[in-house]
C-alpha atoms as one frame of an Amber mdcrd trajectory, in Angstrom:
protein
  94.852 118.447 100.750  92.394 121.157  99.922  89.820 118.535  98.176  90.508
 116.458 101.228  89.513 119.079 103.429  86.199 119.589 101.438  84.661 116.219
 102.841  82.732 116.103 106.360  84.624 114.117 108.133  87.188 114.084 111.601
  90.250 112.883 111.578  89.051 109.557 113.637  86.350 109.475 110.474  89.259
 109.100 108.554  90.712 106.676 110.830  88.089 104.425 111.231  87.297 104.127
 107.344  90.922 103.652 105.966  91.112 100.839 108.729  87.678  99.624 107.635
  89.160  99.606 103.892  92.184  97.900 104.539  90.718  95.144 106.492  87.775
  94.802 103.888  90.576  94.436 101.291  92.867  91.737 103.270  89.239  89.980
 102.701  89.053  90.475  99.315  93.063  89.291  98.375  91.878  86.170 100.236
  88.404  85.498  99.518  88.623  87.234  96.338  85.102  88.979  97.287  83.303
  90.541 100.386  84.842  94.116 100.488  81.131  95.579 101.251  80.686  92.569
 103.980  83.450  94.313 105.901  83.775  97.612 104.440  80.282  98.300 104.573
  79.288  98.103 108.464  82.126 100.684 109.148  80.996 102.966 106.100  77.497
 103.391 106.659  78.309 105.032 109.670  79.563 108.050 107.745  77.613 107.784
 104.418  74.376 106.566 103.189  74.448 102.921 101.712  73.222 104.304  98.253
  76.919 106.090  98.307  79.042 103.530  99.791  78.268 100.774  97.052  79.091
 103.190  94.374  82.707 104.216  96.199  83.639 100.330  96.993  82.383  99.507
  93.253  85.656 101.780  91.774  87.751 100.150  94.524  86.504  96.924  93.441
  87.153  98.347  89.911  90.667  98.218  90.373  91.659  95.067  93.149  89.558
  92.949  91.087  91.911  93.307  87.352  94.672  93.423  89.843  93.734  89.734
  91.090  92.740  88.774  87.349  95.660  89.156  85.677  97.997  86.493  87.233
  95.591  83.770  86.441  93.524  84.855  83.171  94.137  82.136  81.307  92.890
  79.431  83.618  89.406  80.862  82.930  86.505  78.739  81.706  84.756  81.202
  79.012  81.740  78.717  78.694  81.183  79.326  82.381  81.478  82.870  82.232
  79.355  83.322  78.835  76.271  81.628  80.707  76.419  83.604  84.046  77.523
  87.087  82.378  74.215  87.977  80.928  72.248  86.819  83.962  74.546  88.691
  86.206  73.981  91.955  83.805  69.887  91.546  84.345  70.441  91.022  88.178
  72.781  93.948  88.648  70.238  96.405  86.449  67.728  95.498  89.139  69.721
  96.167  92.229  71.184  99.760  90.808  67.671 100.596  90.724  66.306  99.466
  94.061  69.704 101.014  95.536  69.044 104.451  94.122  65.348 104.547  95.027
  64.662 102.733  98.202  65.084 105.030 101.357  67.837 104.665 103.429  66.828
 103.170 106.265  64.992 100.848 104.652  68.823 100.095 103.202  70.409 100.076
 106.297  67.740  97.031 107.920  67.964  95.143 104.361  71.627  95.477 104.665
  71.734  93.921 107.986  69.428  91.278 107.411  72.031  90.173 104.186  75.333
  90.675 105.583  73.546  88.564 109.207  72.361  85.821 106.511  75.065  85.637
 104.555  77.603  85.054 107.960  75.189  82.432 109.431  74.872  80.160 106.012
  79.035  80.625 106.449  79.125  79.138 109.717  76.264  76.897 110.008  76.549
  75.123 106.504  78.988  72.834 106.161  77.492  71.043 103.037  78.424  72.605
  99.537  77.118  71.374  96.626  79.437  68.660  95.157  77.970  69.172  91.957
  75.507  71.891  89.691  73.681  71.702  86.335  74.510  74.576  83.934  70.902
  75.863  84.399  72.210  76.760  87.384  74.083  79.953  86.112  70.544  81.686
  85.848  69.219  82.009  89.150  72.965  82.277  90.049  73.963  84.859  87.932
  70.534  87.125  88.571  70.420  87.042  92.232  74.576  87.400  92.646  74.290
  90.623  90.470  71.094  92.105  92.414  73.077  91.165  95.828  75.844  92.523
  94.245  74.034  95.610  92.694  72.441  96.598  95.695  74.946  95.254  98.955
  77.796  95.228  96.789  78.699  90.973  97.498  77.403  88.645  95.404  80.245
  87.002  94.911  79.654  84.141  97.090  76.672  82.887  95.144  79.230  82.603
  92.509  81.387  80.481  93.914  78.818  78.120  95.008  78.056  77.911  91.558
  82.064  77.615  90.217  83.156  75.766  92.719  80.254  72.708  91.833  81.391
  72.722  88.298  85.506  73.518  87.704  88.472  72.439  89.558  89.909  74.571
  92.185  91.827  76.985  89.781  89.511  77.348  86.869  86.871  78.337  89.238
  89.554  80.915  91.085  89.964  82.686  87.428  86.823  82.451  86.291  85.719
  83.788  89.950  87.882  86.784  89.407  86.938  87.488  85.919  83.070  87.469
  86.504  83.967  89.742  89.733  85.756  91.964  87.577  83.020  91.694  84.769
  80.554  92.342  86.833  82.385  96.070  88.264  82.492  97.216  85.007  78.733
  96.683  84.695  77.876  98.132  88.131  80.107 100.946  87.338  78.583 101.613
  83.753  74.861 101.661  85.225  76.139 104.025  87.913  77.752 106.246  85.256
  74.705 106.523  83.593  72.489 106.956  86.653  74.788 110.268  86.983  76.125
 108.872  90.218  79.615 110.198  89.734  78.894 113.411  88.567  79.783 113.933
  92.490  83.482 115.003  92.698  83.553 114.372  96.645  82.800 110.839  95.983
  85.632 110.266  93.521  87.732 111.894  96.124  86.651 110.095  98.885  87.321
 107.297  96.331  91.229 108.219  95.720  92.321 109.337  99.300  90.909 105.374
 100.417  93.136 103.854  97.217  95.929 103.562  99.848  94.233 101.232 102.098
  92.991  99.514  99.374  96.247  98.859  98.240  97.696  98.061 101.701  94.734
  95.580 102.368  95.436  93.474  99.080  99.540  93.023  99.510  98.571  91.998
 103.345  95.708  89.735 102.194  97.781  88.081  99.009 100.603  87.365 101.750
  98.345  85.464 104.303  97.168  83.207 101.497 100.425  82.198 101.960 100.894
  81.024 105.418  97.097  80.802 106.784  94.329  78.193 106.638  91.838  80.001
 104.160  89.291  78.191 106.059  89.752  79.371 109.138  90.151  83.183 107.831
  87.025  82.645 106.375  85.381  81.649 109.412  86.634  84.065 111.660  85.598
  87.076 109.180  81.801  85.588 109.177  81.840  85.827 113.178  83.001  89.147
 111.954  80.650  89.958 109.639  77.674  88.616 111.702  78.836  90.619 114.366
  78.613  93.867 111.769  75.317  92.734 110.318  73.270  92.289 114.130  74.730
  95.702 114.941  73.212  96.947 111.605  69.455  95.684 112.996  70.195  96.861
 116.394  70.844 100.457 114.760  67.780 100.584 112.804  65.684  99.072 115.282
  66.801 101.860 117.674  66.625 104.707 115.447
């Protein structure tokens, strides 16, 4: 309770970002990515976006083996050998843009993504039925700098899976790369000296709750809602988040 008391923030702070966090996280146990998408909107009005990706990266650390587990063995290890080292090249990239771009420049590139990202949601119907394995390059880079620097870039990766396994296979293999590709982001940010900040890790534990809540709510949906339509109601969402994002550094 002391450490708790260390960190700037009002109860309605506290409030707004565990709610954030748990909805981010229903989200995630559907989706299987986007925690920043939702998270991150809410966040960034009580942290810089250079500490938010960083705190939702050891969230991530943790719901992402959590959603591995279940279905390791239905992952396709050629897949994942091809996109892995792309992903590592594209997430070195985006650690370093995130820790030395300014902030507001963050904040508009932020909005631009998370806008972009919601409109190709709703607007494009058409996925690609099928994709060469050359594919995994451009893939894998730009997925880890998106995911490096906005903390989603899981949805290139499906794209990608979803054109070249079955349903399940590309689930697993999905969930591995996600989880793959935390321990990578969290490694660079180790080094960078990023959690040498105790405030962050504590931030980081007292949100583990809604984390937690979030995933058992989302894993339970999958059961009785359209994934679809989830999907498509958190990109109104997230476009929503994303114009407000513009708006705010447009007006600052």
């Amino acid at each position: 309770m002391h450490l708790l008391s260390t960190l700037p923030f009002t109860a309605l702070d506290w409030s707004c970002m565990l709610l954030g966090v748990a909805v981010a996280y229903i989200v995630f146990g559907i989706a299987g990515f986007g925690t920043a998408l939702v998270a991150g909107p809410v966040l960034i009005c009580f942290m810089p976006l250079a500490r938010i990706i960083p705190l939702l990266v050891l969230l991530d650390f943790i719901a992402a083996f959590g959603n591995l587990l279940p279905s390791r063995k239905a992952v396709a290890g050629q897949e994942l050998k091809r996109l892995l080292p792309c992903m590592a090249v594209g997430c070195t990239i985006g650690v370093v843009f995130l820790l030395n771009l300014q902030s507001r420049l963050l904040l508009l590139l932020m909005g631009l993504f998370i806008s972009a990202y919601a409109l190709y949601g709703l607007l494009v119907k058409v996925r690609p039925a099928r994709l060469r394995a050359a594919w995994a390059v451009p893939m894998g880079v730009v997925g880890g700098l998106f995911g490096a620097l906005f903390g989603s870039g899981g949805f290139l990766y499906a794209i990608y899976l979803n054109a070249r396994l079955d349903k399940e296979p590309a689930r697993a293999t999905q969930s591995a790369l996600i989880s793959c590709s935390t321990v990578v982001r969290l490694t660079l940010f180790i080094i960078a000296g990023v959690y040498t900040d105790g405030g962050l890790l504590v931030l980081a534990a007292s949100l583990l709750p809604a984390m937690a809540l979030g995933l058992w709510i989302g894993r339970r949906l999958t059961m009785g809602l359209s994934r679809e339509a989830f999907v498509r109601l958190v990109n109104w969402l997230v476009l929503a988040s994303g114009l407000a994002l513009i708006g705010r550094y447009l007006g600052a």
